[in-house]
N, C-alpha and C positions, 0 to 999 in steps of 0.2 A: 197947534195940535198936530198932533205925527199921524204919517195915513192910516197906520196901522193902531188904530184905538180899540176901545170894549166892545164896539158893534162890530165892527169888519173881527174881532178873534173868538167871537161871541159866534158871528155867521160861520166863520172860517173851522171851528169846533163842531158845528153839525153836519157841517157838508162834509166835514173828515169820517165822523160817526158813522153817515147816511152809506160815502163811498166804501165803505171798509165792509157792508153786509155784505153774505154769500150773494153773489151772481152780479154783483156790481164792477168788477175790475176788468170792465174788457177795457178802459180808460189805461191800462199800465204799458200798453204799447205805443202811447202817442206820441208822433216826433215833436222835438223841442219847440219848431214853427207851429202847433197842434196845440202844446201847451200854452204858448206866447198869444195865442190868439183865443185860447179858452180863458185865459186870467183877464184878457181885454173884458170879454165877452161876461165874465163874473164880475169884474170891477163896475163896468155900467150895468148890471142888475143889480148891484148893492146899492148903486147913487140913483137908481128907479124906488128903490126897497125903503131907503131913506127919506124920500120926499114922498113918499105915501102914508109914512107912519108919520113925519113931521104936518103934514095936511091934516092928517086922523086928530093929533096932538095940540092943536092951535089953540081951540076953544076950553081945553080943561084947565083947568086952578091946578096944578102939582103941586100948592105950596100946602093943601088939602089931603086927607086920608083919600076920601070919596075920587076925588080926582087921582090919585097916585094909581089908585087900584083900577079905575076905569082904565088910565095909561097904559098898566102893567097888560090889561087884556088886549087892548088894542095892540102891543106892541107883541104880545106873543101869536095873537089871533093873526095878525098878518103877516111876520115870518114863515110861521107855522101855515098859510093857505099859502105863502111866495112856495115855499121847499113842498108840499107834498101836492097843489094843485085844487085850484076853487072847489072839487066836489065835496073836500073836507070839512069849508064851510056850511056845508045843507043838512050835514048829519048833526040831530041833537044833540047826541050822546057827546060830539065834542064838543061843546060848549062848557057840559059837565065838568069833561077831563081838566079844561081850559081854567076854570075856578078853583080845581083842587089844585093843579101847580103854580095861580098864582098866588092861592092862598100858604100853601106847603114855602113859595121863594119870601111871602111875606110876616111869616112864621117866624125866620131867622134876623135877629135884625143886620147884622151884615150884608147878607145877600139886599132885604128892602133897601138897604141904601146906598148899595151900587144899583140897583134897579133904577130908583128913582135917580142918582143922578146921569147914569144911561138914559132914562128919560128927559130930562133937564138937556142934556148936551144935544139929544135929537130933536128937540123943539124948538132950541133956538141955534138948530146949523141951518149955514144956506145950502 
């Protein structure tokens, strides 16, 4: 498996999204020691990120509808509470939002089947 797979360009495309809003770029002055040490610093949040969704992931059936979708929420519910911060999780109304995008990614069958095997790969990496 190469380091750079569907979850690290999956994470690595929101945190682009997230850095590129207005008032975000005071990060464009940082010396290369600044960078080298911010990419450390994001590599072990990703391998934290990983082993919280793969713990989340343990007990579901993926080879199952019921279980793929349970997956898909966990795996977005905790990206999504890592990148914007636990208060996210307390508000209702996300949960909501949470159901319509996994249901809109499960809509296409393309998308469900890199989801599910993005799920598949994260459940049984160490």
């Amino acid at each position: 498996m190469t380091s750079i797979n569907r979850f690290d360009r999956a994470l690595e495309t929101l945190r682009q999204a997230l850095a590129e809003r207005p008032g975000k770029n005071a990060a464009a002055g940082k010396s290369s020691q600044g960078r080298e040490v911010g990419r450390a610093a994001a590599s072990n949040r990703t391998q934290q990120l990983r082993r919280r969704i793969k713990d989340r992931l343990a007990s579901l059936d993926l080879s199952q509808r019921a279980g793929q979708e349970k997956g898909a929420t966990i795996f977005l519910e905790t990206v999504l509470g890592n990148e914007f911060g636990a208060e996210l999780l307390e508000d209702p109304a996300f949960y909501n939002l949470l159901a319509d995008v996994r249901n809109t990614m499960f809509a296409d069958q393309g998308t469900q089947k890199d989801l599910v095997s993005l799920l598949m790969e994260l459940k049984g990496s160490n």
